[in-house]
MARSEDREN-755368 format. One record per residue (C-alpha): residue number from 0; z, x, y. Coordinates in steps of 0.05 Angstrom, whole numbers. Last residue first. Layout:
BEGIN
[atom NUM; [Z; X; Y]]
...
//
This chain:
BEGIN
[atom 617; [-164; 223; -184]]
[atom 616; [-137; 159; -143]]
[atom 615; [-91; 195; -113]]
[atom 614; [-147; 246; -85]]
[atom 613; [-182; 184; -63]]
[atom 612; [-120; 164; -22]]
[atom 611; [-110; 231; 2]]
[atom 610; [-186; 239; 29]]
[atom 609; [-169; 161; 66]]
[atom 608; [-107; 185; 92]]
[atom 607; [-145; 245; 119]]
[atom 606; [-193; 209; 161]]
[atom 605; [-157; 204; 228]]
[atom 604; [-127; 276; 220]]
[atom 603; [-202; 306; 203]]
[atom 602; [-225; 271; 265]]
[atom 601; [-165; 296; 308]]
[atom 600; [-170; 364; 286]]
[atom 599; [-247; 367; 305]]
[atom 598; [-220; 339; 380]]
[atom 597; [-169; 393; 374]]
[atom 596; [-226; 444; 364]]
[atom 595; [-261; 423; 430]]
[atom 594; [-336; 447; 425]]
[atom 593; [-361; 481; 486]]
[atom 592; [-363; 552; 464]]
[atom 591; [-358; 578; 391]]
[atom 590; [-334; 644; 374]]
[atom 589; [-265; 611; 351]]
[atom 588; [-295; 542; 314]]
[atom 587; [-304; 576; 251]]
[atom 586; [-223; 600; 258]]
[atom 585; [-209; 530; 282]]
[atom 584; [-230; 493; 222]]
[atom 583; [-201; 541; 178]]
[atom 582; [-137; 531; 203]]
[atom 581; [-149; 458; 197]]
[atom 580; [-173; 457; 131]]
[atom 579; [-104; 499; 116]]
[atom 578; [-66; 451; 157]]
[atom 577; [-91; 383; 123]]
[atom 576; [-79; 425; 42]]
[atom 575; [-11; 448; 56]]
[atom 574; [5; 375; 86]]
[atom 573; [-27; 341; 26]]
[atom 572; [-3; 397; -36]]
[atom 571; [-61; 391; -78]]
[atom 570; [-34; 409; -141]]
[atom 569; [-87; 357; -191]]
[atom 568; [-143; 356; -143]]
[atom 567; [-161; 425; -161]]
[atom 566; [-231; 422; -174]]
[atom 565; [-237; 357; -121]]
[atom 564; [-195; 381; -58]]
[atom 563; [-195; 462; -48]]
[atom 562; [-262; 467; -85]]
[atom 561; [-296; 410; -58]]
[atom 560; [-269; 431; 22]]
[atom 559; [-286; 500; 5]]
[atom 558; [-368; 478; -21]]
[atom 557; [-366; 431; 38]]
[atom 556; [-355; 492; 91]]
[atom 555; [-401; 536; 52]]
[atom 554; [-440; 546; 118]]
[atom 553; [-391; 510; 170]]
[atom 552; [-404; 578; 225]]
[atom 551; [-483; 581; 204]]
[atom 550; [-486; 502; 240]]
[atom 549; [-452; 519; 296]]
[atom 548; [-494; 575; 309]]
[atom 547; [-552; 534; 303]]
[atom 546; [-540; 485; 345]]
[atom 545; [-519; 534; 403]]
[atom 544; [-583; 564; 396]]
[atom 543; [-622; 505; 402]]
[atom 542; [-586; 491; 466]]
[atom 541; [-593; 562; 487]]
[atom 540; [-666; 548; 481]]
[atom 539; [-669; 478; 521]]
[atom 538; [-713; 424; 478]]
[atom 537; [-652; 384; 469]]
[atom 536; [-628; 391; 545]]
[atom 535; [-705; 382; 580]]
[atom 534; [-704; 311; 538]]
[atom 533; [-640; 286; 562]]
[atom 532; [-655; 291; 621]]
[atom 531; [-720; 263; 622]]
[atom 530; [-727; 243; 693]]
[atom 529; [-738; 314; 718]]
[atom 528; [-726; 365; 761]]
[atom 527; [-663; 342; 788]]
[atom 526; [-652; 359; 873]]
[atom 525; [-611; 415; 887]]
[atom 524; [-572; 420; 958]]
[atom 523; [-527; 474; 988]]
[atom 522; [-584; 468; 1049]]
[atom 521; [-647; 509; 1065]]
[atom 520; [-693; 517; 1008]]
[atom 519; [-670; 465; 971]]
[atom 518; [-648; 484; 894]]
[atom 517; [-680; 460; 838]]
[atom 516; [-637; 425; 782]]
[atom 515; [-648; 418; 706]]
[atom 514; [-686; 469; 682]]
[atom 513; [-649; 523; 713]]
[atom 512; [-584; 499; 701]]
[atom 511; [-606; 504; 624]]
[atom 510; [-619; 570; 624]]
[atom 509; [-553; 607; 616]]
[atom 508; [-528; 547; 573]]
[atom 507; [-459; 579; 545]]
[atom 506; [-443; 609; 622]]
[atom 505; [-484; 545; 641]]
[atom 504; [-435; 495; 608]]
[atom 503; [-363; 530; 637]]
[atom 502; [-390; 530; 706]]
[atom 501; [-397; 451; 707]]
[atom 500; [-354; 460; 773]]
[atom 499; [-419; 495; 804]]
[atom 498; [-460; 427; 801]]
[atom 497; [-407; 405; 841]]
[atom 496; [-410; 457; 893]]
[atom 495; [-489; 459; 896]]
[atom 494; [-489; 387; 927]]
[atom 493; [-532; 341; 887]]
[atom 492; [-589; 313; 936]]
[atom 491; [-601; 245; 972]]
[atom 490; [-605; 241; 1057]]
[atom 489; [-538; 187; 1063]]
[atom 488; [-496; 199; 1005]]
[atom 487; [-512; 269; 998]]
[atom 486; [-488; 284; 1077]]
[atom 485; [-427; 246; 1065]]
[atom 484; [-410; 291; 1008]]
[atom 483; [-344; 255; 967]]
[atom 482; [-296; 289; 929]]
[atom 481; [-245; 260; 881]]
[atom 480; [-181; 301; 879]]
[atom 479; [-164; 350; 827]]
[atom 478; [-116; 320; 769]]
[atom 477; [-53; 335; 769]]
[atom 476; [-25; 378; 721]]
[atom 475; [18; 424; 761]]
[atom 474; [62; 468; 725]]
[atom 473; [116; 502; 752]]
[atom 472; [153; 455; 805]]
[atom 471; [120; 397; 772]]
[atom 470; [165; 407; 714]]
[atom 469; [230; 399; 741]]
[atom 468; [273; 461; 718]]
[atom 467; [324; 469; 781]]
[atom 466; [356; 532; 773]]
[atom 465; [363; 545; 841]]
[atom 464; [283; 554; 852]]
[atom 463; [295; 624; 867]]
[atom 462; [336; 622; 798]]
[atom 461; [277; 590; 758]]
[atom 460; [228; 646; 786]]
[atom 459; [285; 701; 764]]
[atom 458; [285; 664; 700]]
[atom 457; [205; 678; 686]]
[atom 456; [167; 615; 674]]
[atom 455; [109; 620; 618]]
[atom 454; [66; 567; 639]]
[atom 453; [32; 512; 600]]
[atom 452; [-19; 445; 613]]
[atom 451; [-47; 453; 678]]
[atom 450; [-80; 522; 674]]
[atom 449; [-54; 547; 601]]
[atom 448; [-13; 596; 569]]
[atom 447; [3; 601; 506]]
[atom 446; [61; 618; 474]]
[atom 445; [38; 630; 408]]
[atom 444; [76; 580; 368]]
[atom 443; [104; 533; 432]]
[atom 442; [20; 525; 449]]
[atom 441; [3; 515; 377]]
[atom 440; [55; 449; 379]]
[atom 439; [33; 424; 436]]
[atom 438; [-41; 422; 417]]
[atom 437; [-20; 400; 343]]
[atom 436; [26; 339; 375]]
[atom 435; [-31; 325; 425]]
[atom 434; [-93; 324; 365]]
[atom 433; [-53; 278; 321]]
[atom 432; [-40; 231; 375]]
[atom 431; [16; 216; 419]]
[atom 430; [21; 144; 435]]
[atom 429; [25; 95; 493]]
[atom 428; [56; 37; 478]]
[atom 427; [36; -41; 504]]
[atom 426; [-18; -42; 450]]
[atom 425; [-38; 30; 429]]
[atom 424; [-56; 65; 490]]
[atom 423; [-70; 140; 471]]
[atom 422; [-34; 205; 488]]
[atom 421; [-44; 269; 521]]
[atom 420; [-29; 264; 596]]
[atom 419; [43; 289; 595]]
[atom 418; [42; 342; 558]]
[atom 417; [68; 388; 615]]
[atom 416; [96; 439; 575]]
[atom 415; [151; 500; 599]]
[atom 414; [151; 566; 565]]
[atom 413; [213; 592; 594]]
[atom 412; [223; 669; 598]]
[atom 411; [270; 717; 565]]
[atom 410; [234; 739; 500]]
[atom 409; [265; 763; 444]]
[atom 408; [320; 705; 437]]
[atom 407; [383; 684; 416]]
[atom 406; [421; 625; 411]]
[atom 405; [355; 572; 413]]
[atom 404; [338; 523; 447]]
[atom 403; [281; 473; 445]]
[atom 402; [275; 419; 491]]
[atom 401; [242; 352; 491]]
[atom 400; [229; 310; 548]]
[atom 399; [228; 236; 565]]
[atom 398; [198; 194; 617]]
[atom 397; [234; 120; 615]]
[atom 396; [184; 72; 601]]
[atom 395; [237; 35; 549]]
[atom 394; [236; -13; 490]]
[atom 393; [205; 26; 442]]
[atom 392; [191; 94; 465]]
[atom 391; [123; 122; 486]]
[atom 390; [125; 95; 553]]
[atom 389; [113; 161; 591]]
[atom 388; [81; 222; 560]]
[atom 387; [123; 276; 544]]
[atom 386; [144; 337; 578]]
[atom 385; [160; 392; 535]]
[atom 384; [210; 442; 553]]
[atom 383; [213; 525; 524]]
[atom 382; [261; 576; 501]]
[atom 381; [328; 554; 537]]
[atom 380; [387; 594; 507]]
[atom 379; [377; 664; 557]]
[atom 378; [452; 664; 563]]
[atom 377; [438; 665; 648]]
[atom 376; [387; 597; 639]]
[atom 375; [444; 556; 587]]
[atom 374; [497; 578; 649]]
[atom 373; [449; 543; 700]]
[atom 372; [445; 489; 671]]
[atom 371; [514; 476; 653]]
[atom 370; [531; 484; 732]]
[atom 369; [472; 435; 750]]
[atom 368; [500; 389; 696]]
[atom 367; [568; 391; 724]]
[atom 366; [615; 427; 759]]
[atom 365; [576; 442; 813]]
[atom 364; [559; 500; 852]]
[atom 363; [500; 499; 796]]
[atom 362; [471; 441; 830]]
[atom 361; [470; 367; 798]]
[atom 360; [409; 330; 767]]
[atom 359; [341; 375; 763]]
[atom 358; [318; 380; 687]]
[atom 357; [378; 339; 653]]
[atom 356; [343; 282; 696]]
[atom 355; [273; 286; 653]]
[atom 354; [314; 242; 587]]
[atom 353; [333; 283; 539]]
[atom 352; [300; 291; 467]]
[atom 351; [332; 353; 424]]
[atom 350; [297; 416; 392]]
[atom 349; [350; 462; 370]]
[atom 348; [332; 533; 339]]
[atom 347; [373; 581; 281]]
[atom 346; [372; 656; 278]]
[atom 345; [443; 655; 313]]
[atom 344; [464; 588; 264]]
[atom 343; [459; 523; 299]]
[atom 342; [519; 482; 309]]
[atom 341; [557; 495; 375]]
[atom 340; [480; 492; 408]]
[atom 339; [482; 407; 371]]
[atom 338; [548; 399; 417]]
[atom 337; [514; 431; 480]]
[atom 336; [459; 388; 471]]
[atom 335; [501; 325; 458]]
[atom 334; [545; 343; 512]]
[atom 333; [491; 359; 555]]
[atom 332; [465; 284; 564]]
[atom 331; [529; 255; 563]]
[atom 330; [514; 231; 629]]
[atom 329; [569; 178; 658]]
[atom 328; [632; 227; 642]]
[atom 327; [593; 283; 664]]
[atom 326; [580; 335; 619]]
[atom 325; [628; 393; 619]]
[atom 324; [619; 467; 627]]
[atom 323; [591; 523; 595]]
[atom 322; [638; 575; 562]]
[atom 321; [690; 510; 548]]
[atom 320; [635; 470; 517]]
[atom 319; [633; 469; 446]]
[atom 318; [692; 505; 443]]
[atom 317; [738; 448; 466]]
[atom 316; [778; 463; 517]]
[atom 315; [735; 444; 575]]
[atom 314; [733; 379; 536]]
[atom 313; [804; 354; 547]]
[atom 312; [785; 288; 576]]
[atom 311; [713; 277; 565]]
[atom 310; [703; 204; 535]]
[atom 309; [637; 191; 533]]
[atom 308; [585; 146; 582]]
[atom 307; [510; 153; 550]]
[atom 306; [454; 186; 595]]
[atom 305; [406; 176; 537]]
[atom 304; [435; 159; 469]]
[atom 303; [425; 229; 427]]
[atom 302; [344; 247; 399]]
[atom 301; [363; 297; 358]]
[atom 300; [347; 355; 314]]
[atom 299; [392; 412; 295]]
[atom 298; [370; 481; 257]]
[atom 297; [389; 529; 212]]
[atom 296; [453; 497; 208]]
[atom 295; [527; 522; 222]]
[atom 294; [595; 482; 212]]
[atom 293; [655; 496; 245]]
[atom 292; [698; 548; 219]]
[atom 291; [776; 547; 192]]
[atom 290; [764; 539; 127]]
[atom 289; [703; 487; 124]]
[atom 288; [727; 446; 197]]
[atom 287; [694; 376; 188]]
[atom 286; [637; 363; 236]]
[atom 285; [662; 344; 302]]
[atom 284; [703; 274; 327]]
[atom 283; [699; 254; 391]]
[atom 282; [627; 278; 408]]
[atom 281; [582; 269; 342]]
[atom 280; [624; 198; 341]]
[atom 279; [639; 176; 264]]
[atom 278; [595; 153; 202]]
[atom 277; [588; 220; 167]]
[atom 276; [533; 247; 120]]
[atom 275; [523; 308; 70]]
[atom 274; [460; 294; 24]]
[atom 273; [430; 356; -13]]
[atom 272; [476; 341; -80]]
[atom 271; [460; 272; -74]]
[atom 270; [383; 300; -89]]
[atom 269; [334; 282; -33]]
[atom 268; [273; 232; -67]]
[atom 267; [247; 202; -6]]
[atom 266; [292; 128; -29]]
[atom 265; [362; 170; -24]]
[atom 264; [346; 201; 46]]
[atom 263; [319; 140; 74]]
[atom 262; [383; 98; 38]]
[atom 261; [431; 143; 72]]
[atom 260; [403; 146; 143]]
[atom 259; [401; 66; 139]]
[atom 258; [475; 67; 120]]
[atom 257; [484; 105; 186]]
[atom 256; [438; 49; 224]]
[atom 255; [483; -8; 195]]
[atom 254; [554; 33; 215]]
[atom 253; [534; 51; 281]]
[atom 252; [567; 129; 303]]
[atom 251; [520; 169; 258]]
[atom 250; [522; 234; 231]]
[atom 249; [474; 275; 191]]
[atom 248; [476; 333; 147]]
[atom 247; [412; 347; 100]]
[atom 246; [392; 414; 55]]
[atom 245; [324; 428; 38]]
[atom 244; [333; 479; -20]]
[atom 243; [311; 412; -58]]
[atom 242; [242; 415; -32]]
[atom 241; [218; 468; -83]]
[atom 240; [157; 496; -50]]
[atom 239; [190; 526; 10]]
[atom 238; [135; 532; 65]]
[atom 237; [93; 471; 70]]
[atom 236; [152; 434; 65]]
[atom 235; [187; 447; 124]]
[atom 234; [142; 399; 151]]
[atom 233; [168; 338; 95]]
[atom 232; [237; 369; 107]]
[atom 231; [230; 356; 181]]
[atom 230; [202; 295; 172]]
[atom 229; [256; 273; 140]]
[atom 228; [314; 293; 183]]
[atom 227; [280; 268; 244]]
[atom 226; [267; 194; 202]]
[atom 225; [337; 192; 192]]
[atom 224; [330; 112; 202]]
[atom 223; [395; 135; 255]]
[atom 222; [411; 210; 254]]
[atom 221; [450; 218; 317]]
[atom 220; [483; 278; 302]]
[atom 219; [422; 310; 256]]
[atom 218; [430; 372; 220]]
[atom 217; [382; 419; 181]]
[atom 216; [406; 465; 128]]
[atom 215; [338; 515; 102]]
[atom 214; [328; 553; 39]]
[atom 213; [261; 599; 26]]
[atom 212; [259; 617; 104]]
[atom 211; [205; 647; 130]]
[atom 210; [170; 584; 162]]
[atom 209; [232; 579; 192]]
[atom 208; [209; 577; 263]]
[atom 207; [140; 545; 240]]
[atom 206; [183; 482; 213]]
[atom 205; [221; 477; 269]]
[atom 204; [164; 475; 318]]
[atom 203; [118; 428; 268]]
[atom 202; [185; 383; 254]]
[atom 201; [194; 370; 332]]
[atom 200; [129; 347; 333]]
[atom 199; [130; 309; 276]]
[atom 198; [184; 272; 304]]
[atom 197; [155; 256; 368]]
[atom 196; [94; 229; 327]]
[atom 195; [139; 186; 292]]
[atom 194; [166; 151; 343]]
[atom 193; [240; 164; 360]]
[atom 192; [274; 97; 362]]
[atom 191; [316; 90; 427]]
[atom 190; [393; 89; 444]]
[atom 189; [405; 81; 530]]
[atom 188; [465; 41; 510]]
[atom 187; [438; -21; 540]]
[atom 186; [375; -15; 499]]
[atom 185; [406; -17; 432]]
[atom 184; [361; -73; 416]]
[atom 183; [313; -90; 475]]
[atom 182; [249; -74; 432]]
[atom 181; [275; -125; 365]]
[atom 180; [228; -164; 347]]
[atom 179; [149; -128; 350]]
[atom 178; [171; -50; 367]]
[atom 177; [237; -55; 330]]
[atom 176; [216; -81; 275]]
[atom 175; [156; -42; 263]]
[atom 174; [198; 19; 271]]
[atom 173; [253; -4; 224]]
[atom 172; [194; -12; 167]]
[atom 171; [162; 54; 181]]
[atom 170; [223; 95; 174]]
[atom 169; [235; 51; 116]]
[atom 168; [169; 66; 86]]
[atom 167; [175; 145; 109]]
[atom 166; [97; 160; 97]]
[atom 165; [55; 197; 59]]
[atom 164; [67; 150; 4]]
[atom 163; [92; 179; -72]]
[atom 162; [164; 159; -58]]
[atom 161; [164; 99; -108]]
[atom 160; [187; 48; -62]]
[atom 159; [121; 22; -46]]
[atom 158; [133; -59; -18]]
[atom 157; [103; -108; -74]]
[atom 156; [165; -145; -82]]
[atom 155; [173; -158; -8]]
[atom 154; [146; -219; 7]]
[atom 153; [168; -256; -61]]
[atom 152; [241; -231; -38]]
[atom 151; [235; -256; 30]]
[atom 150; [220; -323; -4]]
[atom 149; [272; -325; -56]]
[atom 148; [329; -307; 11]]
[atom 147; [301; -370; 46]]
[atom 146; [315; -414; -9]]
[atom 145; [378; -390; -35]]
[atom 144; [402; -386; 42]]
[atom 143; [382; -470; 47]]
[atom 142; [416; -493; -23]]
[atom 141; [474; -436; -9]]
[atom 140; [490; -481; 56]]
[atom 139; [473; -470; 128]]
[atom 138; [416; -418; 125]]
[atom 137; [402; -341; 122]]
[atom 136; [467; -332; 164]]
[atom 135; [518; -329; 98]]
[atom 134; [476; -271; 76]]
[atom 133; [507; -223; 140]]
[atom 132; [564; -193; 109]]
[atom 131; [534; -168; 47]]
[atom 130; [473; -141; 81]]
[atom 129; [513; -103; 132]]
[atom 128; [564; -78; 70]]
[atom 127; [504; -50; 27]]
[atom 126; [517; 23; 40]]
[atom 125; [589; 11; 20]]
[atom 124; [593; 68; -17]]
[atom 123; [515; 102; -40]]
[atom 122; [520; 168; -15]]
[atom 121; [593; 195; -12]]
[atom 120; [605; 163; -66]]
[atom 119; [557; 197; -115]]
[atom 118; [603; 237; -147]]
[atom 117; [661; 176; -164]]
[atom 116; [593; 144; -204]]
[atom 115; [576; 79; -170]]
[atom 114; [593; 16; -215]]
[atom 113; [636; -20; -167]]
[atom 112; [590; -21; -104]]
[atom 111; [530; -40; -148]]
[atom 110; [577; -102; -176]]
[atom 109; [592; -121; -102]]
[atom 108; [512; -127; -92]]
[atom 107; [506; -152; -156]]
[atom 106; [558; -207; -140]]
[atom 105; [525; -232; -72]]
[atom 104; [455; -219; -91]]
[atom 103; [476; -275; -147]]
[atom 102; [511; -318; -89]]
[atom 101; [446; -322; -58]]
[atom 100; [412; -351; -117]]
[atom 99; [370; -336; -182]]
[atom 98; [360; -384; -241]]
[atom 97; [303; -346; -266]]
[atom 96; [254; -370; -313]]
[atom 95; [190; -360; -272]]
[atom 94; [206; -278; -269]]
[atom 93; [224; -252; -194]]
[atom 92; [296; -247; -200]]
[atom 91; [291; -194; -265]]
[atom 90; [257; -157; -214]]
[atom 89; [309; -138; -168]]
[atom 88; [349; -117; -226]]
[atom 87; [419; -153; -225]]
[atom 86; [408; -195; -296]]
[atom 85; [392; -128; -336]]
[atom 84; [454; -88; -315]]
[atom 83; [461; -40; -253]]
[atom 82; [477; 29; -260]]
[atom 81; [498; 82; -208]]
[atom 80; [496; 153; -197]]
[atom 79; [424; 180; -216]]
[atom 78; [441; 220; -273]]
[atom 77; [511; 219; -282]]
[atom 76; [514; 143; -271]]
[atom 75; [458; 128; -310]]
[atom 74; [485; 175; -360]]
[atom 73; [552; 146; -367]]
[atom 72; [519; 64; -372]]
[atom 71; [476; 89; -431]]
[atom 70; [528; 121; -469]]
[atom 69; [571; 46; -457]]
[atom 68; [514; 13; -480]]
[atom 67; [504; 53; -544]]
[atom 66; [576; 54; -558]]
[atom 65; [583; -28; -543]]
[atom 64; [659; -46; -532]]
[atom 63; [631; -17; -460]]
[atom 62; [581; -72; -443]]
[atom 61; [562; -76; -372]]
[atom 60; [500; -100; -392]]
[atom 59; [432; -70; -403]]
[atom 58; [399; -103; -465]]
[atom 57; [355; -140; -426]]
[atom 56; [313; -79; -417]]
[atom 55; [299; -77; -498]]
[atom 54; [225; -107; -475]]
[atom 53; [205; -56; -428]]
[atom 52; [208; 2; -476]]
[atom 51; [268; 52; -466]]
[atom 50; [249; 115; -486]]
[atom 49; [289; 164; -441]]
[atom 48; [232; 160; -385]]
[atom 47; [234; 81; -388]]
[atom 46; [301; 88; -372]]
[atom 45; [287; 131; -311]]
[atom 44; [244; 88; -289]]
[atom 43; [287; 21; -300]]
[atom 42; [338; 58; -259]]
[atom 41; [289; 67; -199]]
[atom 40; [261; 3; -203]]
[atom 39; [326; -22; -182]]
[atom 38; [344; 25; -136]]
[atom 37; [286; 13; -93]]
[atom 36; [288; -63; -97]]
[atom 35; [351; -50; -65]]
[atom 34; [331; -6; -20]]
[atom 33; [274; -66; 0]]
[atom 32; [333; -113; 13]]
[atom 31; [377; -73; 51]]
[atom 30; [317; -57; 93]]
[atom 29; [299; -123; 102]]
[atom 28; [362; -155; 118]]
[atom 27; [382; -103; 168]]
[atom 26; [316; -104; 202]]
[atom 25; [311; -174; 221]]
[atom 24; [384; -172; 256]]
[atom 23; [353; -159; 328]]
[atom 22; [310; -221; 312]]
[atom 21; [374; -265; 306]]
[atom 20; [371; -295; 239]]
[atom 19; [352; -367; 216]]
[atom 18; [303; -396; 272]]
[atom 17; [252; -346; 253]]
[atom 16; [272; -317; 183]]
[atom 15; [203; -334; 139]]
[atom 14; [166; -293; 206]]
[atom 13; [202; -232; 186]]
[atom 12; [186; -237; 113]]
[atom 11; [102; -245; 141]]
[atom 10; [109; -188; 192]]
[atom 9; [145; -145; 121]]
[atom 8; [68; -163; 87]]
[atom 7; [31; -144; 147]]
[atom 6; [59; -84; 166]]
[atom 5; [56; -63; 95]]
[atom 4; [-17; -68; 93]]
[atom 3; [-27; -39; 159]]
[atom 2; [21; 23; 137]]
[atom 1; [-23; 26; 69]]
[atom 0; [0; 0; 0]]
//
């Protein structure tokens, strides 16, 4: 099942609970529903995989007078921590003879609870309690919430929860919900859903930090769907083959959005073992003390409530903050980033989204943000600041940033971004596309440079500016303005000065200016040599030329692409396989000129679902 597909089968559920359940509430219903399934099919799995066939499945109950049963119940429970008998399976409720109703979800639900092994606790307790508590609101008698809860359940049996997409399903899931029912929830506390693309930019710069690493710990404070943490380890991926040195902590203050971390970690495959969460306050109460020491990750992501209210009374004592300052008690803005710093090991990196304010709010005579600000610029911690496109958060236009720290560095400058202008409208969002999050995410890698885009800021530049780090003051991506030759409009003629802006065709067309426009004798005027335009550029030389190195540079290009894909179809890794195309993409693009190699990035990205599909299919 695709994203569209899916999106249409969970806007058909949510449509079945109009008039029942507040639209804000869609997604906990859902979700606890389709984990569910999840589990379910997951124990039948790995039954089938000891030699159970399908018709001895009814045999599962909580039998332990029964030696087989009672062998069969210990290694479920050692092996993937929980067991649920024959008449609590998700799909035993779909079959014509069933006698299912809400007070049956009810008792398998508390029955789940009970049967968890003691080692698996920490992942699966009480991870149902927002579904459990909310079933009474699917109608106003069990008659009415039986009926309504049988048809959310035909909706959904069909959901993948196999972990074979390319996708975070429930990721996906809560993000549909949010951007078509639920865009004002969480709003008033500044929380907002991190779009994928955001994510998977923040996953490429990790990623290619530790791309050296063969074992990684990665740490999210405000996990969430824990779609950061995911696609971090899905990016991470393409360098450390066996995914289970991928190690996940994350913390959540909201009890139904921390048991969502838990169930997107559980349902994308991450062992128990690999899954170290906390439902408390990041800020009031910090990661357990291991023997004395607080805890250190190779890397933190975030994307913390913007400019939250916190309680800061005693926090110059803490040691998260004492050698920088305190937040204000209004802006907890550099708490969290000063809180997720604390974390990260001296080799390790932070990328965290903030809203633009954190840039230019306060002075450093203050003691405040301008003060932290400053102190973060002298300890040589900021590496570079992205600024995103506006409105590409659910539920908000606010303009949003992220920034990537790090504890120490070889360089001392500030690569600062201004990314601002590459997205696409999609509906009432605008949206990052393949091409902007690979752009962005090249330029952090080598440090590019780039007129209107990038700059490499030195610190003595940010402390003539008083450590103010708006991004305007250092890169300026406006666009040139539009001008207009009076004399052209009124006598005819194409001034010689815009004809000279196209400078980058006719250094790669040296004759084609020539054939096109002849200049007046007397005036910066050219008048067009001919009507057939189009017909003087195809027949140009350097034209022909062009075409035909391009065309030597992808010789053999579909012989590698059938090799890499179709003769070894059977270990194609998808995200090794997209960025090693890609690479070679761009290296037969290099000599090139003219031809934009994020715009060939783009058009493999937009068809590689379709390539990974068939490649599924083989």
């Amino acid at each position: 099942m695709n994203k569209q597909q899916l999106a249409n089968r969970i806007w058909a559920a949510a449509n079945r609970m109009r008039m029942k359940i507040d639209s804000n509430e869609y997604k906990d219903y859902l979700l606890g529903l389709i984990f569910y399934k999840f589990l379910s099919d997951n124990e039948v799995n790995h039954l089938k995989s000891l030699g159970w066939p399908e018709e001895e499945l009814p045999e599962l109950v909580e039998d332990y007078d029964n030696e087989d049963m009672a062998v069969t119940i210990e290694d479920c429970k050692n092996s993937i921590g929980y067991f649920i008998e024959y008449k609590n399976l998700f799909s035993t409720w779909l079959k014509p003879d069933s006698t299912f109703s809400v007070g049956d979800l009810s008792l398998a639900l508390n029955s789940f609870d009970r049967l968890v092994s003691p080692n698996y606790k920490h992942v699966y307790e009480k991870i149902f309690i927002t579904l459990q508590a909310g079933l009474s609101k699917l109608g106003e008698n069990p008659a009415s919430q039986t009926k309504a809860l049988k048809e959310i359940i035909k909706l959904i049996k069909d959901v993948p929860t196999d972990g074979s997409q390319d996708y975070d399903v429930l990721g996906y899931v809560y993000e549909f919900l949010i951007g078509n029912f639920a865009s004002t929830a969480g709003k008033k506390a500044g929380e907002f859903y991190t779009p994928h693309e955001v994510a998977m930019l923040m996953s490429e710069i990790v990623a290619d930090h530790h791309k050296n690493k063969q074992q990684i710990e990665i740490y999210d404070p405000t996990s969430g769907s824990g779609s950061l943490l995911l696609n971090i380890g899905r990016s991470v991926g393409r360098h450390i083959e066996d995914r289970n040195r991928v190690k996940y902590y994350a913390q959540e203050l909201k009890e139904s959005t921390y048991n969502l971390t838990r169930m997107n970690l559980v349902m994308r495959g991450i062992r128990p073992g690999n899954i170290v969460t906390r439902c408390a306050d990041s800020l009031d109460e910090d990661w357990p003390m291991e023997g004395g020491e607080p805890l250190y990750v190779d890397a933190v992501v975030s994307n913390p409530p913007y400019s939250a209210r916190w309680d800061q009374r005693d926090a110059e004592f803490d040691a998260r903050f004492r050698d920088y300052g305190v937040a204000p008690k209004s802006k907890a803005d550099y708490a969290f980033l000063l809180h997720e710093l604390h974390h990260i090991k001296p080799d390790g990196i932070l990328t965290i989204v903030l809203p633009h304010g954190v840039l230019f709010r306060g002075t450093p005579d203050d003691d405040g943000e301008g003060k932290i600000r400053k102190k973060l610029i002298e300890k040589n911690q900021i590496d570079c600041i992205i600024g995103l496109p506006a409105n590409i958060f659910f539920g908000t236009g606010i303009p949003t940033l992220i920034m990537v720290l790090k504890q120490h560095r070889a360089n001392d400058d500030v690569l600062i971004i201004d990314a601002s202008k590459g997205f696409v409208k999609d509906g009432k969002q605008n949206k990052l596309r393949a091409c902007d999050v690979k752009r962005v995410a090249d330029t952090v890698r080598e440090r590019r440079e780039e007129p209107g885009f990038s700059r490499r800021v030195s610190r003595d530049e940010i402390r003539a500016n008083n450590y103010n780090l708006n991004i305007p003051r250092y890169v300026d991506s406006s666009e040139a303005p539009e001008q207009y030759d009076i004399y052209a409009t009124m006598f005819g003629g194409i001034p010689d000065a815009e004809i000279d802006r196209m400078d980058r065709y006719w250094r790669a067309l040296p004759s084609l200016r020539g054939e096109l426009f002849r200049p007046a004798a007397d005036k910066p005027f050219s008048a067009v040599t001919t009507d057939d335009v189009a017909g003087v550029i195809n027949r140009n030389k350097d034209v022909a030329a062009l075409r035909a190195q391009f065309a030597r540079a992808f010789e053999g290009f579909a012989d590698d692409l059938h090799s890499r894909l179709i003769d070894n179809y059977g270990s194609v890794n998808d995200l090794q396989a997209l960025y090693a195309i890609a690479d070679d993409i761009f290296r037969r693009l290099e000599p090139i000129p003219l031809v934009d190699r994020y715009a060939a990035y783009q058009a493999l990205s937009d068809n590689w679902q379709t390539i990974v599909s068939d490649i599924e299919m083989l």
